[in-house]
N, C-alpha and C positions, 0 to 999 in steps of 0.2 A: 504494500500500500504506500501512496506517495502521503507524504505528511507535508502538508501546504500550514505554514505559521501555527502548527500543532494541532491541526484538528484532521483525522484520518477521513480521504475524500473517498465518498462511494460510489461504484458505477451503478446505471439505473439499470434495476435487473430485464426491462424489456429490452436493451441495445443488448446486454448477454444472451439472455435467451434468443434473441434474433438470429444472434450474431451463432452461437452455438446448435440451434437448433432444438432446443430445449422446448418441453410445456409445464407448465406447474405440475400437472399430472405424472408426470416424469420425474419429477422432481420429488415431489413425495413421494413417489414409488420408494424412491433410490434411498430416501433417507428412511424411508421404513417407518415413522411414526408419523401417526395422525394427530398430533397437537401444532395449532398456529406457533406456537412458543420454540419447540423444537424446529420447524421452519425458520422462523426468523433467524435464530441462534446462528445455523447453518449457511442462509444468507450472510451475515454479519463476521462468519469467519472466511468466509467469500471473498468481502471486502463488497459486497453487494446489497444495494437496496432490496428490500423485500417486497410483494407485491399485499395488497391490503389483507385484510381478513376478509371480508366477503367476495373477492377473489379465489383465495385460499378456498373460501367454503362452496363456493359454486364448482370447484376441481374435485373437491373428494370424491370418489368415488361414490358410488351409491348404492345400497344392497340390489342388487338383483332378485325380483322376484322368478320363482323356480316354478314353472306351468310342467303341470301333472302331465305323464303324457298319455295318450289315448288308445287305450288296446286294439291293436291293430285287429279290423272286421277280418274274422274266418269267411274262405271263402268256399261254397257249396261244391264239394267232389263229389265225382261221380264216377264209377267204376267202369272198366273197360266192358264190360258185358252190356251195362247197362246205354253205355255210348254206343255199341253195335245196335243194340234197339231201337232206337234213336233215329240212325244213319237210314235202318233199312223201311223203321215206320216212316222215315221223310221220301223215301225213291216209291211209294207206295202210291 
């Protein structure tokens, strides 16, 4: 970090993330915990702005709902005898 008359300057985390190819979403991935606080931190050992909290909070992920799935319809066999019956009652 450059230190300009003692105060550490930060870069603004969207030119990073632009610039790297980053999403918040990526981001919390990588650092593994879901609290703003551990974000921030992370940013800040960066040397990087952090992006708001309801930023943050529109990225989380979000439970996926798990749709039941639907027993596939059996479908009506018919036996080889019974298809010859068939065959010779339709030449009929």
């Amino acid at each position: 970090m450059d230190d300009v008359g003692g105060v550490a300057m930060l870069v603004d985390w969207k030119y990073t993330y632009k610039r790297r190819g980053w999403t918040i979403e990526y981001v919390i991935a990588s650092i593994g915990s879901q609290s703003y606080e551990a974000f921030v931190d992370w940013h800040n050992q960066k040397g990087i702005t952090s992006p708001t909290e309801t930023e943050f909070n529109k990225a989380l992920p979000k439970p996926q709902v798990v749709k039941q799935a639907k027993p596939k319809a059996t479908r009506k066999r018919t036996t080889r005898a019974k298809q010859n019956e068939t065959r010779k009652a339709r030449k009929k």
